[in-house]
C-alpha positions as CSV (number, residue, x, y, z in Angstrom):
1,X,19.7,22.9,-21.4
2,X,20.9,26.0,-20.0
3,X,20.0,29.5,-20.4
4,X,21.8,32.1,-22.6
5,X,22.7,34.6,-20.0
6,X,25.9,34.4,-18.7
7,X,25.4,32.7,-14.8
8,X,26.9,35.3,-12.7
9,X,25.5,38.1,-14.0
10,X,21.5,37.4,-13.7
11,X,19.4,36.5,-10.5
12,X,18.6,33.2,-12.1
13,X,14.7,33.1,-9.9
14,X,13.8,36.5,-11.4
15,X,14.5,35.6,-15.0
16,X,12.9,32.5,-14.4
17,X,9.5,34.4,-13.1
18,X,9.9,36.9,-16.0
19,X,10.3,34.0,-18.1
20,X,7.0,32.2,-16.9
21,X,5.2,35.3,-17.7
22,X,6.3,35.8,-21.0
23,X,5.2,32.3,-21.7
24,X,1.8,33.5,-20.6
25,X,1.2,36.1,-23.1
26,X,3.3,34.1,-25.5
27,X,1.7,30.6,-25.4
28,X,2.8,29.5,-28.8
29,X,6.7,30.0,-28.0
30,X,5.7,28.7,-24.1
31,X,7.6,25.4,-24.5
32,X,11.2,27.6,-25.9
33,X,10.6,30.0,-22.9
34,X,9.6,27.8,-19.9
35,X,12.6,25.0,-20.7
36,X,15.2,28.7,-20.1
37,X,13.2,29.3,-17.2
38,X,13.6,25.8,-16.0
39,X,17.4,26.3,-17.1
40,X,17.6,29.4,-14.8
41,X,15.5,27.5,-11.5
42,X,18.0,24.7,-12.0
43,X,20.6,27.2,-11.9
44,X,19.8,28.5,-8.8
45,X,19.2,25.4,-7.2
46,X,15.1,25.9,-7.7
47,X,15.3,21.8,-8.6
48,X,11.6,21.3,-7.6
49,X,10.0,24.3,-9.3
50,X,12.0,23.2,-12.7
51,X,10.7,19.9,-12.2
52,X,7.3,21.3,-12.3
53,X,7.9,23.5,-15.2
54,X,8.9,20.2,-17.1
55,X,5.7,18.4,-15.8
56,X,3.5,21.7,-16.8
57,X,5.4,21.5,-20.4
58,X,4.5,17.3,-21.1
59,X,1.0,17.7,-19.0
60,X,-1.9,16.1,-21.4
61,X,-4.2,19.6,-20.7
62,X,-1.0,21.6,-22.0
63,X,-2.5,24.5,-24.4
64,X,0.2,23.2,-26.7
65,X,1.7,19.2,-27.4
66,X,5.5,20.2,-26.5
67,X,7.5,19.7,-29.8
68,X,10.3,17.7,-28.3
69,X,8.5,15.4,-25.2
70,X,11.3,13.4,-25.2
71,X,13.7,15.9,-24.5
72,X,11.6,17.5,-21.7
73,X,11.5,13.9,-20.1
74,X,15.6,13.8,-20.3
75,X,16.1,17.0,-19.2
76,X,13.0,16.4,-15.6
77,X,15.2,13.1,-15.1
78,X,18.6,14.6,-15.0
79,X,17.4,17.3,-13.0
80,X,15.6,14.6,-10.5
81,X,18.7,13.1,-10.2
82,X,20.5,16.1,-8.8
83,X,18.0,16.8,-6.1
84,X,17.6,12.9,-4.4
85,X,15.0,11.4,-6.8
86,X,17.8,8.8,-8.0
87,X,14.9,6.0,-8.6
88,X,12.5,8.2,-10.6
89,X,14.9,9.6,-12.9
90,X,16.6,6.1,-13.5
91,X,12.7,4.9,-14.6
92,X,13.1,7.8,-17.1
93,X,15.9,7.5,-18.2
94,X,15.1,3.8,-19.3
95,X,11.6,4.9,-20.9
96,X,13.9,7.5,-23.0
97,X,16.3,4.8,-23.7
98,X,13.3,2.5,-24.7
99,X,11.7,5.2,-27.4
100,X,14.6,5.6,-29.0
101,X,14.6,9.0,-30.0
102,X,15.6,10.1,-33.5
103,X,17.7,13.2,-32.1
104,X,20.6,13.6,-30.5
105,X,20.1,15.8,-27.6
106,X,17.8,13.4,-25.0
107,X,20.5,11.0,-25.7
108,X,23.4,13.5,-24.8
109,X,21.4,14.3,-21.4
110,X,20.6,10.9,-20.1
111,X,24.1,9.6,-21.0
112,X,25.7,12.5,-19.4
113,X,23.7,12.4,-16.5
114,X,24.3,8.7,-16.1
115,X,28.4,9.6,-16.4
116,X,27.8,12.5,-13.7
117,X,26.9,10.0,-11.0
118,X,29.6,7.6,-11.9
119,X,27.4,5.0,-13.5
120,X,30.2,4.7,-16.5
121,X,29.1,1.1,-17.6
122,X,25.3,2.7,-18.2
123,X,26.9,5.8,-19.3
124,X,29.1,3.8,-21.9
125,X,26.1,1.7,-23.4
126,X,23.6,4.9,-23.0
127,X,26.3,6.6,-25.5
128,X,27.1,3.2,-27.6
129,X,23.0,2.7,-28.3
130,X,22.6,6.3,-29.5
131,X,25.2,6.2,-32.2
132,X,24.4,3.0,-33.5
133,X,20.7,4.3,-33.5
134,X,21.7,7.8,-35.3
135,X,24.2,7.0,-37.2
136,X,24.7,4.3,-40.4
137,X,26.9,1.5,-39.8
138,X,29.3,2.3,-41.7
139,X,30.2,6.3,-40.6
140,X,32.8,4.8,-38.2
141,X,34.6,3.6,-41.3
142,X,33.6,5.9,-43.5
143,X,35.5,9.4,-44.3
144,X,32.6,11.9,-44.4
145,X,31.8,13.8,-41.3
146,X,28.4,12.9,-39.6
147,X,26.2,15.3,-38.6
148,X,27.1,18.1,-35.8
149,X,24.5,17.0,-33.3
150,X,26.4,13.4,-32.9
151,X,29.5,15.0,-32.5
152,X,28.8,15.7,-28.1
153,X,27.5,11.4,-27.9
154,X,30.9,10.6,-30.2
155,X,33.1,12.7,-27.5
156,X,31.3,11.6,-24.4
157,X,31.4,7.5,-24.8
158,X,35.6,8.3,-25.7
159,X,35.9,10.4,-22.7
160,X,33.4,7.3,-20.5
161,X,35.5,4.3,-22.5
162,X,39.2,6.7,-21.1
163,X,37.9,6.8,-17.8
164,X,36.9,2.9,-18.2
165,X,40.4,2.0,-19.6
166,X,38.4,0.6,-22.5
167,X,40.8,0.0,-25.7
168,X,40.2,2.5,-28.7
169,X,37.3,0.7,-31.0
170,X,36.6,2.5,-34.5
171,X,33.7,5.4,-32.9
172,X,36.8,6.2,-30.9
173,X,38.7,6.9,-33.9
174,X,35.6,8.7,-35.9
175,X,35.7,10.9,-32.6
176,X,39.3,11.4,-32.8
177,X,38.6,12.3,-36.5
178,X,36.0,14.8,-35.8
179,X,37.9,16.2,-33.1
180,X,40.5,17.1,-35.6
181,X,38.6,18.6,-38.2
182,X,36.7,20.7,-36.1
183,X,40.1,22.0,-34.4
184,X,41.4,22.8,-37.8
185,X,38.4,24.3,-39.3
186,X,38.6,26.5,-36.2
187,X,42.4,27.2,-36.8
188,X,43.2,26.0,-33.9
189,X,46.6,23.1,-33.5
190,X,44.0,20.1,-31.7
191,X,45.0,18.5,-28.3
192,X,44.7,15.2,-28.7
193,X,41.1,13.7,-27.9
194,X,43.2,11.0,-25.7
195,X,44.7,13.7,-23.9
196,X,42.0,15.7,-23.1
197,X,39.9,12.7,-21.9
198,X,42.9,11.0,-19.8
199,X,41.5,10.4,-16.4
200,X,44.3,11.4,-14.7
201,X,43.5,15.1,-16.3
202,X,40.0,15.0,-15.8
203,X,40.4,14.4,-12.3
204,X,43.3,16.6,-11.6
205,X,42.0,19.6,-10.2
206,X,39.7,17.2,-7.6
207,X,43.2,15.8,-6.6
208,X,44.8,15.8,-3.1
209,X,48.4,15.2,-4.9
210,X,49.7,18.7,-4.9
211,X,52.2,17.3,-7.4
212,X,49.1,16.7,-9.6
213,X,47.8,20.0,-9.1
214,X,51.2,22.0,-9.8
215,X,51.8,20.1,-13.1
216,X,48.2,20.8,-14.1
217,X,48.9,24.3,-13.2
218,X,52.2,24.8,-15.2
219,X,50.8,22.9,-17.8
220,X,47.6,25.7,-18.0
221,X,50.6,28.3,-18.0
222,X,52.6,26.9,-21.0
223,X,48.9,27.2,-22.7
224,X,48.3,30.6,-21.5
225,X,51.3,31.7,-22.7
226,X,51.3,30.5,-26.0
227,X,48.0,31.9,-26.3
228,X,48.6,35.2,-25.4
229,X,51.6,35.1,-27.7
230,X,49.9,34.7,-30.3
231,X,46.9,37.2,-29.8
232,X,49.9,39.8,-29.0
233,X,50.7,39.5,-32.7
234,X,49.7,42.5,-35.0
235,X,46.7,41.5,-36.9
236,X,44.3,43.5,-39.8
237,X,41.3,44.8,-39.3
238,X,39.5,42.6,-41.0
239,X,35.7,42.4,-42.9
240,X,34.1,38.8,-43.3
241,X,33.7,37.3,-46.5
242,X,31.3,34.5,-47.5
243,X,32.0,32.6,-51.0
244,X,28.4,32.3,-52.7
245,X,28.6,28.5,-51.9
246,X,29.5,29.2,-48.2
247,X,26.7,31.9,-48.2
248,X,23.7,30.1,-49.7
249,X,25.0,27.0,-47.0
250,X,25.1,29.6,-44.4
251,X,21.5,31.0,-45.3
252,X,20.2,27.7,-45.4
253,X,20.9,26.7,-41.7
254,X,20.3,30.0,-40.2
255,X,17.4,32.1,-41.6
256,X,17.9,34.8,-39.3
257,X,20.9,35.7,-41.1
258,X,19.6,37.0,-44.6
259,X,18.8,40.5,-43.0
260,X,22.8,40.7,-43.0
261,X,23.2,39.2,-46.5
262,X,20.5,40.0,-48.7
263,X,22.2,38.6,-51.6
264,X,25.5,37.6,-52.4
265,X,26.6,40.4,-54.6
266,X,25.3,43.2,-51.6
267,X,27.7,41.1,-49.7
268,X,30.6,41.6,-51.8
269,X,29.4,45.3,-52.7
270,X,29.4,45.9,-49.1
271,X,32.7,44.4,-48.6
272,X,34.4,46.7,-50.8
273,X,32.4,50.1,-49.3
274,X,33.3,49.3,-45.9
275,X,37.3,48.6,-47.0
276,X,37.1,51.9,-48.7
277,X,35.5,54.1,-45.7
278,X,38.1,52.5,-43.3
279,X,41.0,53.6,-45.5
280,X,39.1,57.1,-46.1
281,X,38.8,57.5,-42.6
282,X,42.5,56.5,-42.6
283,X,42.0,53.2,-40.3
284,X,45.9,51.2,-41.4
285,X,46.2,47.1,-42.0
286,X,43.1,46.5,-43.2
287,X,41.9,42.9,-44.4
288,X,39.5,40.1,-45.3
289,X,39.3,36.7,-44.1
290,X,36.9,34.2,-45.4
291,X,34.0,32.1,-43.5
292,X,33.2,28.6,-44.1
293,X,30.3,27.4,-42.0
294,X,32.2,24.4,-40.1
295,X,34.4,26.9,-39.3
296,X,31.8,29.5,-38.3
297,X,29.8,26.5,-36.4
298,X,32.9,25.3,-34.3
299,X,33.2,29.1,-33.1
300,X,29.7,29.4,-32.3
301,X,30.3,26.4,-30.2
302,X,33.2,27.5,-28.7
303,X,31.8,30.5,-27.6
304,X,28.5,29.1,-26.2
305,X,26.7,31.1,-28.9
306,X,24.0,30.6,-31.6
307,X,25.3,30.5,-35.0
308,X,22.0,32.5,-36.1
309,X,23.2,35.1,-33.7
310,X,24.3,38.6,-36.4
311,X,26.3,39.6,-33.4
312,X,28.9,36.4,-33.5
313,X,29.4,38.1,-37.1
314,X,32.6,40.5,-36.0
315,X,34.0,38.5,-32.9
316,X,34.4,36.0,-35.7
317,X,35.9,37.8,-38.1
318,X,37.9,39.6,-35.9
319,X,39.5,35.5,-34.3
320,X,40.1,34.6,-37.5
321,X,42.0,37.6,-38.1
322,X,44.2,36.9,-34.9
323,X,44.9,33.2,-36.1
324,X,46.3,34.4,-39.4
325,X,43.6,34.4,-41.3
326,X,43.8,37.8,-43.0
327,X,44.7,39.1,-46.6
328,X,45.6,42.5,-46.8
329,X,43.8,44.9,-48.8
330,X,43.6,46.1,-51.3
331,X,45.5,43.7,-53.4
332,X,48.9,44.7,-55.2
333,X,48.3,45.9,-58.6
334,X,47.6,43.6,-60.9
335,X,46.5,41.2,-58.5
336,X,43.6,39.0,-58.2
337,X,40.3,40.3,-56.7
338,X,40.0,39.6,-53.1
339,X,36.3,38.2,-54.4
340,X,37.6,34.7,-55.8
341,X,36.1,36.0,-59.6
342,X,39.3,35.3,-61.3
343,X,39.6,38.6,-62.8
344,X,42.4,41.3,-61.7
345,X,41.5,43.5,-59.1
346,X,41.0,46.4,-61.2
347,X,39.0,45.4,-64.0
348,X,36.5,43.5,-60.5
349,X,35.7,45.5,-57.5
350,X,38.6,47.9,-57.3
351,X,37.3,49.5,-60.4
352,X,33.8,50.2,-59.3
């Protein structure tokens, strides 16, 4: 759990303080606002006060039962751990273990915390025992994606089972899999999951070898400059669409959304106003790209963001513009309508 504000730009104690006092006046939303208070003590090296935020949160005379307890207790343990309480967070760790929990996130934070202090074989089975809880038997076999909150326990046991030299099993290749998908939904060309998880690069900037460290370095180069290559290409400006499928999916999973969309046909009306008042205002190489929600969701991730969040909206629009994404507007005449109706331009939106 960590807070939303970027770390160096906040004094992580006084956010935590305001924090506490909003959850005072606020006691129904205390459990949302003292874990990012927590986050922000933890960030600042506060270990003990977050640990008694977490207490405060699972105590039995709470005002409120916390919604998630099991989280709370992964997230005290892990943050035990990092201040010298190795043998009380281990005893929680193992009581989260025992429950079971039927989410993905107290599993993510025990197993992680388990890799952090190099207890890989723990790690490994902490990892194993969460996707065999969460998931069917079968997804490793299976071709349909499983759900987004596995995805961080299917990359953390291939990146424990790489730094164990464990041979690839089938959950390696369902992460492999996902880590693909998500890479293209995202436009992006994947490195290989093997890659990124080979010991030898996770632990090259912690090298001695300065021949480690300068082909790590010219290897971040080559990257860099690809990247900027490609972000120095001319590229539209360019308004989001949402198919009505992609849109009522969208909706669905994040309410907070629908004051942007009100209905699918605003959406496209609005499209089509805002093209038109960029070309009146004589704005050139203007476009649309279209949003599906994996692809929306792996940006969100990417960023660090909340997919509810309306001002992800342009930043995304305007990435999937640089990777290509773009078709130019208005269409030629006679062409189809940017909208995906079937109908010519003319006779759909460019003749209202």
């Amino acid at each position: 759990m960590r807070p939303d504000t970027p770390a160096d730009h906040v004094d992580h104690i006084a956010e935590a303080e305001r924090l506490e006092r909003t959850a005072g006046l606020y006691p129904e939303d205390a459990e949302h606002l003292l874990l990012q208070a927590a986050a922000h003590l933890e960030l600042a090296d506060a270990r003990d006060r977050a640990t008694t935020l977490y207490d405060r949160l699972i105590s039995p005379s709470a005002p409120h039962p916390p919604e998630n307890p099991t989280l709370i207790r992964a997230l005290k343990a892990a943050n035990l751990w990092e201040y010298g309480h190795e043998a009380e967070a281990r005893a929680i760790i193992e009581g989260v273990r025992g429950t079971a929990p039927a989410d993905a996130a107290p599993w993510v934070i025990v197993a992680e915390a388990l890799e952090a202090h190099d207890e890989l074989d723990q790690a490994h089975e902490t990892f194993t025992q969460a996707l065999t809880a969460l998931l069917p038997s079968t997804s490793a076999d299976a071709g349909a994606e499983p759900p987004y909150p596995t995805h961080p326990l299917l990359f953390g046991r291939h990146r424990v089972r790489r730094l164990l030299g464990a041979e690839h099993d089938v959950w390696d290749g369902l992460a492999d899999r996902v880590h693909r998908s998500r890479a293209a939904a995202a436009g992006r060309t994947p490195v290989p999951l093997d890659e990124l998880h080979d010991p030898k690069r996770v632990w090259a900037l912690g090298s001695e070898n300065p021949a480690d460290l300068r082909a790590e370095i010219a290897r971040l180069q080559a990257e860099l400059g690809s990247y900027r290559e490609a972000l120095s290409r001319p590229f539209p400006v360019a308004v989001l669409h949402w198919p009505a499928t992609e849109l009522t999916e969208l909706l669905t999973a994040y309410p907070s959304l629908s004051t942007e969309y009100p209905s699918h046909e605003t959406h496209l009306a609005t499209i089509e106003s805002s093209l038109r008042e960029l070309s009146t205002s004589g704005t050139p190489n203007l476009g649309i790209v279209t949003g599906t929600v994996p692809s929306y969701e792996a940006f969100a991730a990417s960023e660090g963001a909340s997919p509810g969040d309306p001002s992800l909206l342009p930043l995304y629009a305007t990435t999937l513009a640089a990777r290509g994404r773009a078709v130019g507007w208005p269409p030629e005449v006679g062409g189809g309508c940017w909208c995906g109706s079937g109908r010519a331009y003319g006779d759909c939106h460019g003749g209202e």
